[in-house]
N, C-alpha and C positions, 0 to 999 in steps of 0.2 A: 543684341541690337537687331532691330529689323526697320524696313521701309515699308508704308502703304501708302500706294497711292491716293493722292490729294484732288481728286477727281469724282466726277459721280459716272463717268465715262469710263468703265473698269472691266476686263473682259478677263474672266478666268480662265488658264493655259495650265491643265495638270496638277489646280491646287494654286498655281501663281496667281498674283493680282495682277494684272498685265494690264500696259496702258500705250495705246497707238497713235500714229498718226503720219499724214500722205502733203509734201509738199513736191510742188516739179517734180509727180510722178515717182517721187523718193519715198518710198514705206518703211518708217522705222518705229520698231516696237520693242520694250522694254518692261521688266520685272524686276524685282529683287529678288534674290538666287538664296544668299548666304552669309554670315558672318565668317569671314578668314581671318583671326587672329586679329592683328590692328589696320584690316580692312573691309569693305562692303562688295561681296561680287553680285554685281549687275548682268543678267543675260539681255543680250541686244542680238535683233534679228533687222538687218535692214535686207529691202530688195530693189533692184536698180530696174525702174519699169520704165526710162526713157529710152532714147535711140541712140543713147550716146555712153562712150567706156566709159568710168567712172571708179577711183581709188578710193579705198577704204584704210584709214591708218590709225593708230595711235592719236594721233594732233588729233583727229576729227572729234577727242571728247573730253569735256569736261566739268566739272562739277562747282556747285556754290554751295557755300554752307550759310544757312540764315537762322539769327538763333528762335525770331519769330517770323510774325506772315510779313512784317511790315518792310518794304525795302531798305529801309535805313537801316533793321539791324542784320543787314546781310554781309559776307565778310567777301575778300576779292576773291574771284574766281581763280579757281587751278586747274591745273591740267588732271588727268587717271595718271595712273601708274603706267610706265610703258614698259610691256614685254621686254622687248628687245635687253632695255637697261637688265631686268631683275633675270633676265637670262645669262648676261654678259658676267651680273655679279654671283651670280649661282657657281658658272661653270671657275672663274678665278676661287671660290670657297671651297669648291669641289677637289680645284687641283692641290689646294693647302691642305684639306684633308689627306688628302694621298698622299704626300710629301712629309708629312708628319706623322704617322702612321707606319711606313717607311722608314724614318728618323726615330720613332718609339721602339719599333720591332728592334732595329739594328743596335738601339742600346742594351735592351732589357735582352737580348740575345748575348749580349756579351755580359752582362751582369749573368744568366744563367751559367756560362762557362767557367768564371773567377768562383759564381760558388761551388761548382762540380769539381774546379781543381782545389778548391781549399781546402771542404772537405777530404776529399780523396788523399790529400798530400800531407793534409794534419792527422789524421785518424783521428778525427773527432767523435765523441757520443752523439750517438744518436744524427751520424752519418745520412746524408741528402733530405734533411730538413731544411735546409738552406735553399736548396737544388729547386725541392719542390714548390717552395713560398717563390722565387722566382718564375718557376716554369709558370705558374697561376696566376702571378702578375700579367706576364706576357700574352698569354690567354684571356685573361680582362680587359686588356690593353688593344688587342685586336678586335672582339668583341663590340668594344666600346668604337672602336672606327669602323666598323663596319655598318652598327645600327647612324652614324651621322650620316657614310657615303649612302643608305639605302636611303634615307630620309633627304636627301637632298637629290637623289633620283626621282623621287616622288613627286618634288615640288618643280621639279625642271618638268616634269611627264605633266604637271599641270599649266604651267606656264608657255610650255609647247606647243599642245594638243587642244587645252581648253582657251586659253585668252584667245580675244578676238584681234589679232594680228594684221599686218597690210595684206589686203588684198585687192585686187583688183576684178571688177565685175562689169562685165560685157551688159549689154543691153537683155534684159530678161533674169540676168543671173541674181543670185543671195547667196548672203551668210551672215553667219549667227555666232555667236562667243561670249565670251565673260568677260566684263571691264571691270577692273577695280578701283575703290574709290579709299583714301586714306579715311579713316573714322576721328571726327569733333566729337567730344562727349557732348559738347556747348549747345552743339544745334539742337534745334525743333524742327526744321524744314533741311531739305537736301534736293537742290534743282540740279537735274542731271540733263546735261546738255549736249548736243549733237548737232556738229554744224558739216555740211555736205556739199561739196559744188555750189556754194551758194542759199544751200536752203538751210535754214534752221530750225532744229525742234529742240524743246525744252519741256521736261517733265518735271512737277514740282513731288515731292514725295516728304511724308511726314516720316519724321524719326521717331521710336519708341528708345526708349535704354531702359535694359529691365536688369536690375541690381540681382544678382545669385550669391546668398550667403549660406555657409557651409555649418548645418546646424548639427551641434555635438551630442549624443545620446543622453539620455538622463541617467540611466546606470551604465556606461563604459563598460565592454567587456571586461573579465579578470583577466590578468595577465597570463599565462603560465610559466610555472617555475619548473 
């Protein structure tokens, strides 16, 4: 998935197609950053050049999806994604992780016990077979929660640090962050919108969808036996 701007007004930012523009001394500039899974991150740099404070939040963005240029076949506007939520639902996923994980060890820990005392107490052949198929589980088992908590630290360390969150901006001041936008396969156009103390900007941007199919060799390695 990507976006180009729908403009002949296009000013390149490091490689970005970047597209700007100044109402009531409000300067906001925008690009397309990246595909995130099943959404679009937008980099937005606004700067507050009046005399007056000025809030910057989530509410202030939103997106249209149109499947052509034509406005009829444009679909209702929504809102981005707001931090705040995919933060709140992160850290409850997070605490389930832990909690389950916790609940896995402390079973599979007593499963390694009952097979350390079976064997030991049965004299079984070929003694702590059992012991060890359990201890490896348990070891998998942590393994396996540990790479979800590290991956869900990742996504919180993005959602933190990079979305563009409230802020509030003094006269002279800026900031800049990632808005995400949920991905239409459907569209051809994506107006990404910004509305400010009153002022409104709207950038129109063309959708690409580029299909990646996973092509098979013609002689497949041999196996090995």
């Amino acid at each position: 998935m990507r976006l180009t701007p729908k403009t002949n007004d296009v000013i390149w930012v490091g490689g970005r197609a970047s597209v700007q523009a100044t109402t009531n001394n409000i300067r906001v500039g925008t690009a397309f950053e990246y595909q995130d899974g099943p959404m679009l991150a937008m980099r937005v740099e606004i700067e507050n050049d009046t005399t007056a404070r000025m809030e910057v939040g989530p509410e202030d963005f939103t997106f249209t999806d149109c499947l052509g240029e034509a406005i009829a076949s444009c679909m209702p506007t929504l809102a981005a994604v707001d931090p705040e939520k995919v933060l709140a639902s992160l850290d409850v996923a997070q605490s389930r992780e832990v909690a389950q994980a916790a609940n896995d060890q402390a079973l599979l820990g007593t499963m390694v016990i009952l097979s350390a005392v079976g064997e030991v107490g049965g004299h079984r052949h070929g003694s702590g077979v059992r012991t060890a198929v359990a201890l490896d589980a348990m070891q998998s088992d942590a393994a396996t929660h540990d790479s979800a908590q590290a991956s869900y630290g990742v996504r919180r360390q993005i959602w933190s640090n990079q979305a563009l969150r409230r802020n509030t901006l003094d006269p002279g001041q800026g900031t800049s962050g990632l808005v995400f936008l949920p991905i239409d396969l459907r569209a051809g156009f994506v107006w990404f919108n910004v509305r400010l103390t009153g002022a409104v900007f709207q950038f129109p941007f063309r959708q690409t969808v580029t299909q990646v199919r996973l092509q098979t060799p013609v002689n497949p390695p041999e196996r090995p036996y």
